[in-house]
N, C-alpha and C positions, 0 to 999 in steps of 0.2 A: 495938843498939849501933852505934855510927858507924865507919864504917869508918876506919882510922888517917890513909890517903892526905888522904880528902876532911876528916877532923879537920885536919890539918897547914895543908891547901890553905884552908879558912874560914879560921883562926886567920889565916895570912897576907891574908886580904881584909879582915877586920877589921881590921886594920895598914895595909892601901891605903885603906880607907873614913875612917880616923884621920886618917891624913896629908893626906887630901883636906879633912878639916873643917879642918884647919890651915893647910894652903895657900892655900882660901879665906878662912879669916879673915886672914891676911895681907894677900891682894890685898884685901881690906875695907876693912883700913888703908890699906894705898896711894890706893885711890879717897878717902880719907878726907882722908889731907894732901893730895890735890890739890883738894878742896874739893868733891869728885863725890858728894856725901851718897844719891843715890838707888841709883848703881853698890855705894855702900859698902852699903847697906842689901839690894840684892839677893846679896851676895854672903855679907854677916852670915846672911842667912834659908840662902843655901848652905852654909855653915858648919853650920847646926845638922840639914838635910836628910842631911847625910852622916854626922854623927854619928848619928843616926837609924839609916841604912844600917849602921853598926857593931854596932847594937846590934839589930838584927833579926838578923844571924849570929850574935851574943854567945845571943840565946834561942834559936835554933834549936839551937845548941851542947849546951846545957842542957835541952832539952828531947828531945835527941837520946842521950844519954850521953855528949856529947862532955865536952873539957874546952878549955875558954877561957882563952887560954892570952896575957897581954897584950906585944905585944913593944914596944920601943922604937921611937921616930919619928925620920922623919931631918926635919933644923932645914929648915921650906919655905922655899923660892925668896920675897926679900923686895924684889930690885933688878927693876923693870920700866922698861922704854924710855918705853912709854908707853901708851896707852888700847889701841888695837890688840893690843899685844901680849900684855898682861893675857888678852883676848878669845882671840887666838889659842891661848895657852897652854893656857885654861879648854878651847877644843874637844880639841885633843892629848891633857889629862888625860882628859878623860871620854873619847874613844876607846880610851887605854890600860888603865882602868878597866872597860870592856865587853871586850876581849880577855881581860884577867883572871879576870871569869865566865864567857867561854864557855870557859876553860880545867878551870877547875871542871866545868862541864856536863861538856862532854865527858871527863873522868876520871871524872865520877858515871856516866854512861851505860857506861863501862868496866868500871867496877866491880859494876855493873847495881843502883846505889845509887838505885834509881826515886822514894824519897819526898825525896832530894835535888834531884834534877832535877826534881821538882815543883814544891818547892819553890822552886828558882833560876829557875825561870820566872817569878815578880813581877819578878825583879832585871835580867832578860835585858828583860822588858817597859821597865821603870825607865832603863832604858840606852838606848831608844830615844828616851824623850821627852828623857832627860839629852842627847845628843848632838844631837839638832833642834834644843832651846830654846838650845844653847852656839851651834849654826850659825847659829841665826838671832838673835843678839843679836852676835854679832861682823856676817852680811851687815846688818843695822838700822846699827851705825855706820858700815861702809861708805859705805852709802846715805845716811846722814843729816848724817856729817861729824865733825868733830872741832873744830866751832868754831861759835860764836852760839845760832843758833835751834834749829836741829840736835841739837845736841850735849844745851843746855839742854830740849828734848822728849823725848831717847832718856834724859838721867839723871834727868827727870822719872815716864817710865815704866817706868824701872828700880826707882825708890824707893816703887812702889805694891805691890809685893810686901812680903806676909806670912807669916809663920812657921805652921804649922799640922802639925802633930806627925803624922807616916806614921800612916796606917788602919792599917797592918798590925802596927807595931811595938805600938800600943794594944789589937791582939785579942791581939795574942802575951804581952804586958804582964799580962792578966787571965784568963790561963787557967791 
């Protein structure tokens, strides 16, 4: 049985991980009326990585004796300045998203809930690439600009990203 704390504490990351698909699909549309189709497309495929993220808590929940528990979403941020900001925003969210599981850790580690903290270790890993690929796609338009050739390469190589469903949520999926 899962202990009540770290029950509470998922349920609530499942609700950070939610909000996040939301958020990103949001900024997807923003990149979309600005005409930025490759930003929108990367941001579409972030959209469904996060709901992904929700739903590997939601089985471990389930697979734990927890009980998943769905809360309500706040409406996401839908006014952006502009290309930068989007970017900037994107790093801030996924930093405050990796605080959030190590917050978790460290209550699992309290609680000396070890098949938790085994577990949170994919998502602690996940949080490493999530916060690189945000820094390095906000320093990419830095360097590259916000106009012409620039711009038109970095939303070229934004829109070469594809959708391909978490390994992990698919073993979790079939067991």
């Amino acid at each position: 049985m899962l202990n009540k704390r770290i029950e509470q504490m998922i349920n609530d990351q499942i609700t950070k991980e939610l909000y996040s698909s939301t958020l990103y699909l949001s900024m997807s549309a923003w990149f979309s009326a600005q005409n930025l189709d490759g930003f929108a497309q990367w941001y579409y495929v972030q959209t469904a990585e996060e709901r992904d993220h929700a739903l590997i808590l939601y089985q471990y929940l389930l697979k734990t004796g927890g009980d998943p528990v769905l809360q309500a979403l706040e409406k996401p941020d839908r006014d952006f300045a502009d290309i930068a900001d989007v970017l900037a925003r994107t790093v801030k969210h996924e930093e405050f998203i990796t605080s959030s599981i190590y917050e978790i850790v460290k209550a699992a580690n309290e609680e000396m809930d070890y098949k938790t903290v085994q577990f949170l270790n994919w998502f602690v890993d996940e949080q490493v690439q999530e916060e690189d690929t945000a820094n390095k796609n906000l320093n990419r338009f830095k360097t590259m600009g916000s106009e012409g050739k620039g711009l038109f390469m970095l939303d070229s190589q934004m829109g070469a990203r594809v959708y391909t469903k978490t390994a992990l949520l698919t073993t979790m999926e079939t067991k």
